[in-house]
C-alpha positions as CSV (number, residue, x, y, z in Angstrom):
1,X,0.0,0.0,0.0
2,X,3.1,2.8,1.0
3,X,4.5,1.7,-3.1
4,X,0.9,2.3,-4.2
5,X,0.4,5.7,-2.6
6,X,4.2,6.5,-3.6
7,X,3.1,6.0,-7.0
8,X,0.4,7.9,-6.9
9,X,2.9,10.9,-5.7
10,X,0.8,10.6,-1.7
11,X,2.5,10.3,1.3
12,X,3.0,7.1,1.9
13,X,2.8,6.9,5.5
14,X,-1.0,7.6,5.7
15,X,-0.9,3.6,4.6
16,X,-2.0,2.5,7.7
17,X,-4.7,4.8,8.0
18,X,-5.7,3.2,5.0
19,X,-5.5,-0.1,5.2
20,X,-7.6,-0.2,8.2
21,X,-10.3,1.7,6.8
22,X,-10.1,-0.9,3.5
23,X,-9.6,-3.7,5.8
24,X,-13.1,-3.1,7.5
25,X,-14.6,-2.3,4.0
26,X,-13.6,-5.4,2.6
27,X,-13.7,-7.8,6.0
28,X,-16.2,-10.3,4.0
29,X,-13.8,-10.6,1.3
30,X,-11.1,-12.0,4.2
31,X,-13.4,-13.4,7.0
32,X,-13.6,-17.5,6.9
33,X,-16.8,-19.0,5.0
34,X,-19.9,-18.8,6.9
35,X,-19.4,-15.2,8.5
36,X,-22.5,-13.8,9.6
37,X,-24.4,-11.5,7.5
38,X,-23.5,-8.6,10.0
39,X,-20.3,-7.8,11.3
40,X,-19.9,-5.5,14.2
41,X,-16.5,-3.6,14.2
42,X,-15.7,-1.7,17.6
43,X,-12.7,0.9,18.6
44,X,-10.5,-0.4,20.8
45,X,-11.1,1.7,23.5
46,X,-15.1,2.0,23.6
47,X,-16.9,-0.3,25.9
48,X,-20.5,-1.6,25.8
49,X,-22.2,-0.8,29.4
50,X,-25.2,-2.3,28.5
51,X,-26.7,-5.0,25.6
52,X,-27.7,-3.5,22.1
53,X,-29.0,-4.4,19.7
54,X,-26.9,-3.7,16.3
55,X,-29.6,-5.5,14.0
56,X,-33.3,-4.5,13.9
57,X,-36.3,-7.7,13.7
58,X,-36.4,-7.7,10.2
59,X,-32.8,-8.4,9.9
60,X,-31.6,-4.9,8.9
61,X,-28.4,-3.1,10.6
62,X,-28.7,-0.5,12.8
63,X,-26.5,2.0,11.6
64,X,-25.8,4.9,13.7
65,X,-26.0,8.7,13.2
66,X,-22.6,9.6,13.9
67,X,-21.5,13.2,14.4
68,X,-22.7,15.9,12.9
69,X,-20.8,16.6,9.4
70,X,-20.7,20.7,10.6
71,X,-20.8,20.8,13.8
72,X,-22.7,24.0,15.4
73,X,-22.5,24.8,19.6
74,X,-25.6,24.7,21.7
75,X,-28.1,23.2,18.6
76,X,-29.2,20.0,17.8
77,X,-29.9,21.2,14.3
78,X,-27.4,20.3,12.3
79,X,-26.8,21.2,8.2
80,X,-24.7,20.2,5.4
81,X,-21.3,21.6,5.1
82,X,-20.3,23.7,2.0
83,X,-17.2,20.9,2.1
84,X,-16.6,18.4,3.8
85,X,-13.1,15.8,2.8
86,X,-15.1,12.5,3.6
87,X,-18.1,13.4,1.2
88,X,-16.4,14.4,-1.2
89,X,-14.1,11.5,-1.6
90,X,-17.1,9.1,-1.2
91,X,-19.2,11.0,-4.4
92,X,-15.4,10.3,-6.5
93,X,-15.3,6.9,-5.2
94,X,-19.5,6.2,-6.1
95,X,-20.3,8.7,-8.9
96,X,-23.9,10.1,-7.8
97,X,-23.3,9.1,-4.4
98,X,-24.7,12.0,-1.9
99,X,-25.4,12.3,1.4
100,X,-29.3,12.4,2.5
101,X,-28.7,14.4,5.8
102,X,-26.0,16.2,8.4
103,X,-25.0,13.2,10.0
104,X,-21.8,11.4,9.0
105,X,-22.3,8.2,10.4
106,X,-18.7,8.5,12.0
107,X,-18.7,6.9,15.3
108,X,-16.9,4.3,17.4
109,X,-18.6,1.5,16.4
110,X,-20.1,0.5,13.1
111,X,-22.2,-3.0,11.9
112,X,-21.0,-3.8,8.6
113,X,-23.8,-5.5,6.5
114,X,-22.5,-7.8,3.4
115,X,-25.0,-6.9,1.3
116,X,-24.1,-2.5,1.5
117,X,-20.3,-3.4,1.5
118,X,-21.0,-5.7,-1.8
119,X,-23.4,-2.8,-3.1
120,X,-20.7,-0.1,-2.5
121,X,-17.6,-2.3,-4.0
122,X,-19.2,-3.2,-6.9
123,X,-20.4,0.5,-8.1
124,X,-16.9,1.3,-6.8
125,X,-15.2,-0.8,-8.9
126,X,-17.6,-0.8,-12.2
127,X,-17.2,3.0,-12.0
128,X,-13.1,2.8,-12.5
129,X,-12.7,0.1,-13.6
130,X,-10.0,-0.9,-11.2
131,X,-10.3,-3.2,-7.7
132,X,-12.0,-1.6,-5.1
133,X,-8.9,-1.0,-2.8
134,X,-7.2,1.6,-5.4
135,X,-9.9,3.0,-6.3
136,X,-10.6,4.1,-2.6
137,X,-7.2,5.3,-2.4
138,X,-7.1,7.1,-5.9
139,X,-9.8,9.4,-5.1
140,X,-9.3,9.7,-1.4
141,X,-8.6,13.5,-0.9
142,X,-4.2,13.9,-1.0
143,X,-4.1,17.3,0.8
144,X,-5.1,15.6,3.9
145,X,-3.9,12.2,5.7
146,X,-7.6,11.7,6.4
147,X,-8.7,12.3,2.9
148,X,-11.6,9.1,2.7
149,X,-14.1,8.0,6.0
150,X,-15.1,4.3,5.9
151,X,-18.2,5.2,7.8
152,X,-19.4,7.4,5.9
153,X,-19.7,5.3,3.1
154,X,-22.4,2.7,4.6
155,X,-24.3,5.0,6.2
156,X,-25.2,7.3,3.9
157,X,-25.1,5.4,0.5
158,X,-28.2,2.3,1.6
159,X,-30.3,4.8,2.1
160,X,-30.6,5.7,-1.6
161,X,-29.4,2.2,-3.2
162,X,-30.4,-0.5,-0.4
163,X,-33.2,1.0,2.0
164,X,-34.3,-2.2,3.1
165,X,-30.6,-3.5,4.4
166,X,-30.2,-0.8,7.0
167,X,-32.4,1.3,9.7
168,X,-30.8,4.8,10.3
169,X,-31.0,5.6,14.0
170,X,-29.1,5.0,17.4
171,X,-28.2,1.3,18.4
172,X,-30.8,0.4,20.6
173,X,-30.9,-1.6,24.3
174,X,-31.3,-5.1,23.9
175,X,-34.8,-6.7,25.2
């Protein structure tokens, strides 16, 4: 990954950053056979006080909010930036991919649902032509060592392509 961003004229020590974002975006493509439909991935330093629930009844992830993409003091009213890195590397990486609302669905956890990630590789890849992994890194944003958001990614993009896969909303206490 440091050669490919090399090659690309990036810095290549943003690989890590990198490769963990692509290795949760592509964990079906390296989990063992007979991986659950969902996959939860946590930070390592978030705890759980309490069960939740990460997949709704019907069988549909629970994808969270996340924060705000503009961030305003004393409001819970929230808008669209004018720019924003981590959208804007998402609508090069899936062309017609926009967001739906102010939320970035950037958080310290996130379920990863096969069906999305598949969803989101394959218009990936069909729309460069390329495997999924450079193309994520092509048109992540160079100015900034943060230039792409995994999260962002799922969260906003089944909403418009996949409604059914995933319910938007906070993770909800266990019954």
């Amino acid at each position: 990954m440091r050669e490919y961003l090399r090659g690309l004229g990036r810095d290549p020590s943003t690989a890590s950053w990198y490769f963990q974002q692509l290795a949760k975006l592509q964990c079906f493509d390296v989990l063992p056979a007979g991986t659950p439909e969902h996959v939860l991935v946590v930070d390592a330093d978030f705890v759980f006080l309490r069960d939740i629930a990460f997949v709704d009844g019907q069988g549909a992830s629970v994808l969270p909010y996340g924060y705000p993409l503009s961030w305003r003091l004393n409001t819970r009213v929230h808008r669209l930036p004018d720019h924003h890195t981590a959208l804007e590397a998402a609508g090069r990486l899936i062309p017609g991919w926009l967001p739906v609302d102010a939320y970035s669905g950037m958080q310290h956890h996130m379920v990863f649902d096969r069906t999305i990630l598949g969803e989101i590789i394959q218009r990936a890849q069909k729309a460069h032509g390329i495997p999924f992994w450079q193309a994520f890194l092509r048109t992540a944003d160079p100015c900034k060592w943060t230039g792409a958001s995994e999260y962002v990614l799922p969260t906003l993009s089944p909403r418009v392509s996949s409604p059914n896969a995933c319910a938007i909303g906070t993770s909800t206490p266990s019954t």
